[in-house]
Structure formats: C-alpha cells, structure tokens
KOLLUMSE-311436 format. One record per residue (C-alpha): residue number from 0; residue in three letters; x, y, z negated. Coordinates in nm, 2 decimals. Layout:
// KOLLUMSE-311436
+---------+--------+--------+--------+--------+
| koldren | torvex |     px |     py |     pz |
+---------+--------+--------+--------+--------+
|     NUM |    ALA |      X |      Y |      Z |
...
+---------+--------+--------+--------+--------+
This chain:
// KOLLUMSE-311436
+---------+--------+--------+--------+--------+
| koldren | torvex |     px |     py |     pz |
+---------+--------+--------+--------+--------+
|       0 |    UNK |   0.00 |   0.00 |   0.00 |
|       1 |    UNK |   0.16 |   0.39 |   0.10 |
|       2 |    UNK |   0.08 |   0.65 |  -0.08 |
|       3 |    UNK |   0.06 |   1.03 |  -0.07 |
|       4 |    UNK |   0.19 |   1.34 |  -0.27 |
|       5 |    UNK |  -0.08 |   1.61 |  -0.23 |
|       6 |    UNK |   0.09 |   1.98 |  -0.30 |
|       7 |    UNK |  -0.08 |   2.23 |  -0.31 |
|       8 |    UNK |   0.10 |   2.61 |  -0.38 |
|       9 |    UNK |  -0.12 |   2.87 |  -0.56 |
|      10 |    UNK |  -0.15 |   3.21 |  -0.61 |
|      11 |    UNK |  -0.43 |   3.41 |  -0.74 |
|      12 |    UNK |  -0.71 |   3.16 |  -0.56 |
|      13 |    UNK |  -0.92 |   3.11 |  -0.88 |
|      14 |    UNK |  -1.21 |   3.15 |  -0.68 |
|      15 |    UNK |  -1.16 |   2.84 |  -0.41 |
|      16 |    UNK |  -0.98 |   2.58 |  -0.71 |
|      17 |    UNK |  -1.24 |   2.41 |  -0.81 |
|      18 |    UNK |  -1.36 |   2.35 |  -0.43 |
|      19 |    UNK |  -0.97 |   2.29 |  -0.35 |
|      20 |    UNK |  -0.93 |   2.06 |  -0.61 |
|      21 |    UNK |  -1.26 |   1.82 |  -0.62 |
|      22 |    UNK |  -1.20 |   1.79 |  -0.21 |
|      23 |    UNK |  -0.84 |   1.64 |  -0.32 |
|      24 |    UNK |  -0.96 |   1.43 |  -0.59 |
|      25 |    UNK |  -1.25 |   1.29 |  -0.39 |
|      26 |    UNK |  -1.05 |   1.15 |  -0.06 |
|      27 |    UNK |  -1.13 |   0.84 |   0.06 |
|      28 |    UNK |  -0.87 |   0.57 |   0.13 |
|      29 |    UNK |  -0.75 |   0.32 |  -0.07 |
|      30 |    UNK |  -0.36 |   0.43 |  -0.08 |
|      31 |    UNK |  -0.16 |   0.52 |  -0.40 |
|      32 |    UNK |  -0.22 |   0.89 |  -0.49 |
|      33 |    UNK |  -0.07 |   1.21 |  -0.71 |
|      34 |    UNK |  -0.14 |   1.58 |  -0.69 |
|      35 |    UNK |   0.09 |   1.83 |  -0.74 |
|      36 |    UNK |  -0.02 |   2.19 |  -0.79 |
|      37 |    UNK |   0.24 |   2.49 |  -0.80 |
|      38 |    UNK |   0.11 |   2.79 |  -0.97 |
|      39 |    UNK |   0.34 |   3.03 |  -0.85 |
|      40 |    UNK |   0.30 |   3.34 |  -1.10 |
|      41 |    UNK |  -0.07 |   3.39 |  -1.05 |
|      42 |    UNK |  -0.22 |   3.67 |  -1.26 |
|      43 |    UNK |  -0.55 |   3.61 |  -1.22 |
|      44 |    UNK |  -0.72 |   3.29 |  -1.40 |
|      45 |    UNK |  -0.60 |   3.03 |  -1.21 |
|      46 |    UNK |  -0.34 |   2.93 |  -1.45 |
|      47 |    UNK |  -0.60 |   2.78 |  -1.70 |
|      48 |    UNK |  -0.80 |   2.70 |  -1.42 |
|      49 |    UNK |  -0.58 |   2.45 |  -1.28 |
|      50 |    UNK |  -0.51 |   2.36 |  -1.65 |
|      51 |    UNK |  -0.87 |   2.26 |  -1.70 |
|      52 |    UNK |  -0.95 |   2.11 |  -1.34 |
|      53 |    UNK |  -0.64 |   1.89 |  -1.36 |
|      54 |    UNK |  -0.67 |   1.76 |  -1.78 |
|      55 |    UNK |  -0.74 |   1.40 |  -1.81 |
|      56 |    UNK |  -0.65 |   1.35 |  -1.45 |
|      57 |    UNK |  -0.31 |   1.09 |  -1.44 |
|      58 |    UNK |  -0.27 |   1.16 |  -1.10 |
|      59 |    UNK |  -0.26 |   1.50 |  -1.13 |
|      60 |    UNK |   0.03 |   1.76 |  -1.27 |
|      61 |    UNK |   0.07 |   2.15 |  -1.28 |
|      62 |    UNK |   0.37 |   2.32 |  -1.24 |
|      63 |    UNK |   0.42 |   2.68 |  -1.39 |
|      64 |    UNK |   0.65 |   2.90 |  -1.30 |
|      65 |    UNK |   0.75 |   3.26 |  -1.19 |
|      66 |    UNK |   0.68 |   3.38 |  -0.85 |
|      67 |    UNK |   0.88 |   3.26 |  -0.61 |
|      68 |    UNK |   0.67 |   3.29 |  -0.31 |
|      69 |    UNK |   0.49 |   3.05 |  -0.05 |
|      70 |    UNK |   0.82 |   2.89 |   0.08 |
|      71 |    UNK |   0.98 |   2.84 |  -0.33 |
|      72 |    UNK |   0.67 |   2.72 |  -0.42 |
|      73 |    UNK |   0.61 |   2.47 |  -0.13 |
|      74 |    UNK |   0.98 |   2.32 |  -0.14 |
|      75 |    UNK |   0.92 |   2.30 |  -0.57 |
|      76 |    UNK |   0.62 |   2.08 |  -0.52 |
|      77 |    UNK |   0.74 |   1.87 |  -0.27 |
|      78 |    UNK |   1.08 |   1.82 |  -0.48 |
|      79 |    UNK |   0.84 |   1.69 |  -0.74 |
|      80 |    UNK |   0.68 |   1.47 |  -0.46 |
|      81 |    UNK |   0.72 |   1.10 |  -0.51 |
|      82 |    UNK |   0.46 |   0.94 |  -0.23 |
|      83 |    UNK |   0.65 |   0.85 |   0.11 |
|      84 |    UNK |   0.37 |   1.08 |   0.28 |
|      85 |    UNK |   0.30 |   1.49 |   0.19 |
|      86 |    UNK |  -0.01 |   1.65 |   0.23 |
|      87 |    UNK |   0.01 |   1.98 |   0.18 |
|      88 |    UNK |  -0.28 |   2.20 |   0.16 |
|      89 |    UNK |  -0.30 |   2.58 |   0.13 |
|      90 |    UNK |  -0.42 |   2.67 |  -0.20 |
|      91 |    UNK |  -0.80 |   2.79 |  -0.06 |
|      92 |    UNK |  -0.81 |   2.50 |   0.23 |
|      93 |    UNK |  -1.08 |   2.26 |   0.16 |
|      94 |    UNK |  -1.01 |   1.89 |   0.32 |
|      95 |    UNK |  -1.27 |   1.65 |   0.42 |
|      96 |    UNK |  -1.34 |   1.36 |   0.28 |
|      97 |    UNK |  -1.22 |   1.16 |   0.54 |
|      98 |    UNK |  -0.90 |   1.41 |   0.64 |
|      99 |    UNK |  -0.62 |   1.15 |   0.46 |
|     100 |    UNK |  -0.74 |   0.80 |   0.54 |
|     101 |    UNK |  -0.75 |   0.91 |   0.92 |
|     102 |    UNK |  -0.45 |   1.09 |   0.91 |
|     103 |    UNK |  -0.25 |   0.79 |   0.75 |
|     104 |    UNK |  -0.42 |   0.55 |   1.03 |
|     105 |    UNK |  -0.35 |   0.78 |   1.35 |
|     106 |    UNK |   0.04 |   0.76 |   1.20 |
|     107 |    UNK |   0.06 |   0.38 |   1.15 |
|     108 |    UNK |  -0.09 |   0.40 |   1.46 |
|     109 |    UNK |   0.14 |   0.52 |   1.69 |
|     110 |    UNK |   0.41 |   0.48 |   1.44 |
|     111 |    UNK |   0.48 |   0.85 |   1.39 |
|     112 |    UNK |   0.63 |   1.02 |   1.11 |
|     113 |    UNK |   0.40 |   1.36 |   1.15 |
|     114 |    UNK |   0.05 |   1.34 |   1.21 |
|     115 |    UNK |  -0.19 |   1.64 |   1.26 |
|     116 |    UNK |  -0.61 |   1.71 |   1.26 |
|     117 |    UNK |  -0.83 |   2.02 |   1.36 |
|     118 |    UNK |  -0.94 |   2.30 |   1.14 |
|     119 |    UNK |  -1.24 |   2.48 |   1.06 |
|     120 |    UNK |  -1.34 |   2.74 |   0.87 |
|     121 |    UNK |  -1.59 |   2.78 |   0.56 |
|     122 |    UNK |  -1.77 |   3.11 |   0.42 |
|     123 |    UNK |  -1.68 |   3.13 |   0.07 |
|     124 |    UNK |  -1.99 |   3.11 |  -0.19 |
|     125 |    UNK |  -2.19 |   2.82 |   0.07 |
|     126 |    UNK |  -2.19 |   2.48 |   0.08 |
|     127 |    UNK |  -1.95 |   2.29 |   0.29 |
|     128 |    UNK |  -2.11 |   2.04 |   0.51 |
|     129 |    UNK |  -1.93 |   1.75 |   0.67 |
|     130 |    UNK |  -2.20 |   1.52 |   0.80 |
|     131 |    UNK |  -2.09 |   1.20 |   0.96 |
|     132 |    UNK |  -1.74 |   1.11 |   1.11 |
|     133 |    UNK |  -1.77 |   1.07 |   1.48 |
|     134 |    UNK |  -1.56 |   0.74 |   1.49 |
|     135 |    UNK |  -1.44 |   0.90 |   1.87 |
|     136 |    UNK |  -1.33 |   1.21 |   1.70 |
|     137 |    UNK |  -1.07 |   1.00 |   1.47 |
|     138 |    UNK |  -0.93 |   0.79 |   1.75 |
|     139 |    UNK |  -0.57 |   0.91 |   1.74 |
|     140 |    UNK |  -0.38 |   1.03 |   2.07 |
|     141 |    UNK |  -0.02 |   1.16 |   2.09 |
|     142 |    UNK |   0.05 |   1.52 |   2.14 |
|     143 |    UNK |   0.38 |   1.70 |   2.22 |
|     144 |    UNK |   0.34 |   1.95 |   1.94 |
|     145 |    UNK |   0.71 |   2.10 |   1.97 |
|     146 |    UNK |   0.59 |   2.31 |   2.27 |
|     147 |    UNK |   0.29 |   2.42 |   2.14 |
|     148 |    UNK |   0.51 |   2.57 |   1.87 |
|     149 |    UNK |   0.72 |   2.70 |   2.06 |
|     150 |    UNK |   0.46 |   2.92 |   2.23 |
|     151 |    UNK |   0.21 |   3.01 |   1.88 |
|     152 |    UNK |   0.15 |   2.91 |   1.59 |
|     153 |    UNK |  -0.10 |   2.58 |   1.64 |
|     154 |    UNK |  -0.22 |   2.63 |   1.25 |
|     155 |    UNK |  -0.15 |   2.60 |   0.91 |
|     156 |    UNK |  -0.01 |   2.28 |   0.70 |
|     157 |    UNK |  -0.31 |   2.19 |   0.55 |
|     158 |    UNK |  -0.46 |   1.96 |   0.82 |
|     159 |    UNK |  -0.12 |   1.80 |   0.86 |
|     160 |    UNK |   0.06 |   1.46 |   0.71 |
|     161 |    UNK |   0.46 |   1.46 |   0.67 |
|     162 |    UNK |   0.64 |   1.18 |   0.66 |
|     163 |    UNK |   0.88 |   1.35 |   0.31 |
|     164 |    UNK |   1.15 |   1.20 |   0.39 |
|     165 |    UNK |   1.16 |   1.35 |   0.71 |
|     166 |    UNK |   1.07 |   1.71 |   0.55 |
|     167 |    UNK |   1.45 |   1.69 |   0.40 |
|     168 |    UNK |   1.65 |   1.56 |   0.63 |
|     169 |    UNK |   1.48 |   1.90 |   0.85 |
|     170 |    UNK |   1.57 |   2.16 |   0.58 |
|     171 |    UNK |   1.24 |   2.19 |   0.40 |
|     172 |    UNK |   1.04 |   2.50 |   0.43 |
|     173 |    UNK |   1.33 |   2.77 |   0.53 |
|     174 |    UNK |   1.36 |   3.01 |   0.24 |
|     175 |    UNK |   1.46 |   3.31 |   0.47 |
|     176 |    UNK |   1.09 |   3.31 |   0.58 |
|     177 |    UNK |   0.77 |   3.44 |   0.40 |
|     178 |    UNK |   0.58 |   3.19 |   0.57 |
|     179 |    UNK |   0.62 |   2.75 |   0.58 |
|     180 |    UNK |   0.40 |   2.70 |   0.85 |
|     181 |    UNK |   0.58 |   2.75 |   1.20 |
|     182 |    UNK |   0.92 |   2.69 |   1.09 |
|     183 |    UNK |   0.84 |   2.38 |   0.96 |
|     184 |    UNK |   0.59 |   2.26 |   1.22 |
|     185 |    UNK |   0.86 |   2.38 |   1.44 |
|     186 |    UNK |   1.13 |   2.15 |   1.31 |
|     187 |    UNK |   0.92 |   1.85 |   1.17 |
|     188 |    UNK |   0.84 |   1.81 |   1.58 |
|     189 |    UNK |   1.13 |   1.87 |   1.78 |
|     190 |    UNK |   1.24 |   1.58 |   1.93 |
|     191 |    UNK |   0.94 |   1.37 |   1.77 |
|     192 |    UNK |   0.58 |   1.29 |   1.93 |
|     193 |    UNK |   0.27 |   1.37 |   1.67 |
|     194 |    UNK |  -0.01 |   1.12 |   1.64 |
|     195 |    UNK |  -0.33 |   1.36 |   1.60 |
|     196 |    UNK |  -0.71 |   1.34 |   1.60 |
|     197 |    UNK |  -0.94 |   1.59 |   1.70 |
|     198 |    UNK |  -1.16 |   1.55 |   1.40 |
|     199 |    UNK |  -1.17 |   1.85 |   1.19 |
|     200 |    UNK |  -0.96 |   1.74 |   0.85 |
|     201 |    UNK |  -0.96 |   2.07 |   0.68 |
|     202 |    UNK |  -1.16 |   2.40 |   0.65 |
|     203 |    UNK |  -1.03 |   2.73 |   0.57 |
|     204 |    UNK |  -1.21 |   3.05 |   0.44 |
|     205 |    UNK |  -1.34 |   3.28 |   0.71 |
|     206 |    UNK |  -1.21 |   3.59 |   0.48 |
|     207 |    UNK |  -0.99 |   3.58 |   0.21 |
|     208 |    UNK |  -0.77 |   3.83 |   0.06 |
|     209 |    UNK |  -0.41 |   3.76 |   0.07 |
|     210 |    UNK |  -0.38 |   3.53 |   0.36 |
|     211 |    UNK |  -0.21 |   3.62 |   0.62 |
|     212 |    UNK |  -0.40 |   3.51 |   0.91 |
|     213 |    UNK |  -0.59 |   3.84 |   0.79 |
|     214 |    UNK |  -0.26 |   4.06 |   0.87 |
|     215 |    UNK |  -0.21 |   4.02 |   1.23 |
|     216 |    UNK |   0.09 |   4.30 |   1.22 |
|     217 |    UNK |   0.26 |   4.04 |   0.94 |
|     218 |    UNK |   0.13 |   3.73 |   1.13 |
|     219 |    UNK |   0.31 |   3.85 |   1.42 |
|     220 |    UNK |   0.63 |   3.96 |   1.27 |
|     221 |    UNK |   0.65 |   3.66 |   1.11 |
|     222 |    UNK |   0.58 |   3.42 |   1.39 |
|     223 |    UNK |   0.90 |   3.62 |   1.58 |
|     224 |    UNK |   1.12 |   3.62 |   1.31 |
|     225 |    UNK |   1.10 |   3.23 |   1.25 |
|     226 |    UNK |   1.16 |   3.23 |   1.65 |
|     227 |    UNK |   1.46 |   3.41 |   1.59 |
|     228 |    UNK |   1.56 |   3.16 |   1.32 |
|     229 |    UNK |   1.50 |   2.89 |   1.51 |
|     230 |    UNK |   1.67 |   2.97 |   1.82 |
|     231 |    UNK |   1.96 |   3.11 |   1.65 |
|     232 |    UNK |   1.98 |   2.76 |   1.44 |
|     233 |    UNK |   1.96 |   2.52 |   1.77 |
|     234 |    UNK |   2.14 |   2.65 |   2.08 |
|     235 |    UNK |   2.14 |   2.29 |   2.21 |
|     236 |    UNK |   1.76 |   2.32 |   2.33 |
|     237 |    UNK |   1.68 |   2.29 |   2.70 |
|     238 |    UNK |   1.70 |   2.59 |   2.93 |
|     239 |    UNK |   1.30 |   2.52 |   2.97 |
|     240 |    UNK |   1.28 |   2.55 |   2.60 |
|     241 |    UNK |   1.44 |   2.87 |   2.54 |
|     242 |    UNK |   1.25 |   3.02 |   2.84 |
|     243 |    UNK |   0.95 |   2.96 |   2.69 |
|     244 |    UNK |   1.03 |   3.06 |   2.35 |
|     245 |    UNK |   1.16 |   3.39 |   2.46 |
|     246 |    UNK |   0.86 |   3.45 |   2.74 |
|     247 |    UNK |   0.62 |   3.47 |   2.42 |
|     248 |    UNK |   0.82 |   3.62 |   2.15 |
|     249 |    UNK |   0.91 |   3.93 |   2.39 |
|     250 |    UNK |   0.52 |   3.86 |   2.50 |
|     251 |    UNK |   0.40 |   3.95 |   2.14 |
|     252 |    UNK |   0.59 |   4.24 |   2.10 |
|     253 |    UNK |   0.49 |   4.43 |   2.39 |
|     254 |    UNK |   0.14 |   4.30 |   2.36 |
|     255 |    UNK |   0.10 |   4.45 |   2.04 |
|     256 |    UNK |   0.30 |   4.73 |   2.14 |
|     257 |    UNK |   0.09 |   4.82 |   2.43 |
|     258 |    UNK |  -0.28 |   4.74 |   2.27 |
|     259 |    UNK |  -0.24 |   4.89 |   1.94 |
|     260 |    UNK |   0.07 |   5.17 |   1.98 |
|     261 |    UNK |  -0.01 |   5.30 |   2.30 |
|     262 |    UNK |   0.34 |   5.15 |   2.49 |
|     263 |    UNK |   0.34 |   5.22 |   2.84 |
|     264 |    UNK |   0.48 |   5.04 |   3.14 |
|     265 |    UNK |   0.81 |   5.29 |   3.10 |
|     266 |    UNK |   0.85 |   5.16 |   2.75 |
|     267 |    UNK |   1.18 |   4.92 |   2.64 |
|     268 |    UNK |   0.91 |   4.69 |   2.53 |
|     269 |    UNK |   0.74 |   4.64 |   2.83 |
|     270 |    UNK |   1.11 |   4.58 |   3.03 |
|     271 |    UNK |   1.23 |   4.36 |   2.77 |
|     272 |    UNK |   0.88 |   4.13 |   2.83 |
|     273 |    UNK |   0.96 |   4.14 |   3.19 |
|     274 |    UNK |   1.36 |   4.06 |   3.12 |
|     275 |    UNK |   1.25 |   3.78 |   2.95 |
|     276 |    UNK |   1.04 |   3.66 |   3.20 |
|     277 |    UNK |   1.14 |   3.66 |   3.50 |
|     278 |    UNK |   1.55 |   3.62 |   3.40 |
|     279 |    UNK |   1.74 |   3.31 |   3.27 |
|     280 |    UNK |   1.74 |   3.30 |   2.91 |
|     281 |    UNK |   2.05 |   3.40 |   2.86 |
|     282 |    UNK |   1.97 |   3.76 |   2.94 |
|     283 |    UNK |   1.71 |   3.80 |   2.70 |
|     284 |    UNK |   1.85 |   3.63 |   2.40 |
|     285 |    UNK |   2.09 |   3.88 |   2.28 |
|     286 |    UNK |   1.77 |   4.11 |   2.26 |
|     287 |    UNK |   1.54 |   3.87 |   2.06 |
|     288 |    UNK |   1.60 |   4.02 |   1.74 |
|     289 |    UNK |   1.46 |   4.40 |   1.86 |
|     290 |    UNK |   1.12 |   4.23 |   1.88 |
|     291 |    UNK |   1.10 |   4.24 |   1.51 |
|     292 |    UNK |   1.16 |   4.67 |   1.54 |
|     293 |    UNK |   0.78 |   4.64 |   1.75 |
|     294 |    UNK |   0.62 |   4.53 |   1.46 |
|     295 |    UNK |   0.67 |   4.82 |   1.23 |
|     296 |    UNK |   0.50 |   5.00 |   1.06 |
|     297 |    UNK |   0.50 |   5.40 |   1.18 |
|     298 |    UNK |   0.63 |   5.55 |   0.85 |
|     299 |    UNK |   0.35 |   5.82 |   0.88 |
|     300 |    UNK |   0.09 |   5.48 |   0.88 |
|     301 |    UNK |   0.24 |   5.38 |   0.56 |
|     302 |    UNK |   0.11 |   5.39 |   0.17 |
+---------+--------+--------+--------+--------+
C-alpha cells in the first residue's frame, strides 16, 4: 500500500480551514495517509484554528512557525513529509473527494512520477457540489506538461501529485521566488511525461484576498522572473525550447505594457517582443531580465 503526505501552507485563511481541512480528511482511497499543515506566522485565527481542526487527529500535525513565506513554508512541510507521494494544496483550495485515489491511479498507470487534474473554482460562503465522477473524466492520458510551462503558468499545485523523492532531487520550491508553483511545475516536468485526468480534483475560491492570481501585475512579474531563473539555471535546453520561453516572457511584458501603460509600437518593449520573436534565441536572451523593469509599478501609482 503507497501512501501520501498532504501539505498544506497557511497564512491568514481562517475563513476556508475548516472547508480545506474536512476535504483532506475525507479522501477516498485506501492508501496510507498524514497531513501536514504549515502555519506560516498567520495573525489572524487560524493558529487555533488548525489547532482545534487537527486535535485527536493521528494523522494530522501543525507546524508553527515565523513567516517565512509561501516557498519556506512549502519546502518545511514537505521536509516533514514522510509518504513517497506529496499533495500539496493551497491553504484555501478545496479537493474533491475523489481528487487522490484518481490521481494515485492515472500515475501507476502510466508509471509516472507527476500526475496532474483540472481545477475549478468555488464562491466562498456556498456549498461545494461534486456530484458523480464521470468514470471517462478519470481515465488518465499523458500530457507534455514541460511546454505548457514554458509558455504560462497551467495552475497551481493543488490539483497536482509529486512523486517527493523527485521534489529533492529537483531543488524543491526555489527560495529566490515568492511563488512555488511555475518553478516547480517547471522543473518536476522537464524531461518527464505527466499522467493527467481531465476530471476537476480541486476547487479554488473565485475571490480571495491575498492570492495572487488576484494581482495580475505580481502574477506577471512573477511568472517572468521564474523564467529568468530557469533559463539562467539550464542552458542545455533545446534551441525550440528557449525560443518559446523567450517569445512569451518578452510577450507579457509588452502585452501589459501596451494594454495597461499605453506602450506604443516605437516603445523598447514592443522591439524587444519582436527581437525575440522573429530572431534566434541567442539575441534576445541577454535582454530577458529588462522584462522584469515592465512590470513596475510608476512611482506616482504607488502607496
């Protein structure tokens, strides 16, 4: 029988624990279990929250600490991991019932050491309704999730499983970045096929202070930066590879530029989208890290 560590990182989500919490207690699958919840400095009350959700629960153990942030946070919990499989689910994600048991099958299926669901979304305050699992919708299929990265950000963590070994031997989440998601999606698949379903295996709030899916300036930022990581990290990737890479990260920054600053076609940031994609990769690189400069904030927009 496997088993699997759930961890999930928390800050200030009092209102979406006991939701988060009963969905993680209540999975189905008959596979050896333990749940690992980082409070990472909250000030609200989900310290005794979690506390009170997780007493008399063996499988279950809180972690207090100082912030640290989402990546400290996420790379404590798994350290405390012990399960050969993570799931690791955002701190106001709610997983279905089902979201484990088919994720474990569409990876012994295939083999793989990363599989991945859909995601939904929930408004906070109403029920959550899952009906019936459309047996279709949990047939498992392989998916070349490495280019998807590459190009956006395909989601979140939460509808994903991770083999844990594998989530050391890539680095863990990078501690250079605000954000786990990309950077590890990005590493956890190069090189590697991902067995996924198309059955929705998690749900996130529609609204919800704090995340940054809300931020799409930050989002943004953040999704070039771990680009610029990433690239900087593996100069071995394929000429294809880096093409595509650079096509959308110059892409985002003279997108936003353009829609919400009012860049023109004379700006640098519409030449530096058009460097990058119509010349070899080569060119464009050495400019990769400017993109970051179209992301901030005009100083007389701050407060």
């Amino acid at each position: 029988m496997t088993g699997v560590s759930f961890v999930v990182t928390v800050y200030n989500k009092a209102a979406y624990l006991p939701a988060v919490l009963s969905a993680i207690f209540a999975q189905e699958g008959d596979f050896a279990r333990e749940v690992i919840v980082v409070d990472d400095g909250s000030t609200d009350d989900s310290p005794g929250l979690l506390d009170r959700l997780c007493a008399n629960r063996r499988e279950a153990r809180v972690i207090h600490q100082p912030n640290q942030g989402l990546v400290g946070a996420t790379n404590i919990g798994v350290r405390a991991a012990t399960q050969p499989w993570l799931k690791i689910v955002d701190g106001d994600d709610v997983l279905a019932p089902w979201a484990t048991r088919i994720l474990l099958d569409a990876a012994n299926a295939f083999g793989t050491r990363i599989a991945l669901g859909s995601a939904g979304e929930y408004r906070v305050g109403e029920p959550i309704s899952w009906g019936a699992l459309d047996p279709a919708q949990a047939e498992p299929y392989r998916r070349d999730l490495f280019v998807e990265c590459l190009r956006n950000v395909p989601g979140n963590l939460s509808p994903t499983l991770i083999d844990r070994a594998l989530y050391w031997e890539v680095g863990g989440a990078d501690p250079r970045l605000y954000n786990a998601d990309l950077p590890l999606l990005l590493k956890l698949s190069q090189g590697r096929m991902a067995a996924c379903v198309k059955a929705v295996v998690t749900v996130s709030p529609l609204v919800a202070a704090g995340r940054m899916s809300g931020d799409e300036r930050r989002m943004l930022e953040e999704t070039n930066r771990a680009i610029v990581y990433f690239l900087a990290d593996h100069p071995q990737l394929s000429w294809r590879q880096r093409r595509v890479a650079l096509e959308r990260a110059f892409g985002r920054a003279w997108k936003w530029q353009h829609r919400r600053l009012g860049a023109t076609l004379v700006s640098r940031w519409f030449w530096l989208y058009a460097l990058a994609k119509l010349g070899p990769p080569s060119f464009a690189l050495p400019f990769l890290a400017s993109t970051l400069e179209a992301f901030t904030v005009p100083r007389r927009n701050r407060s």
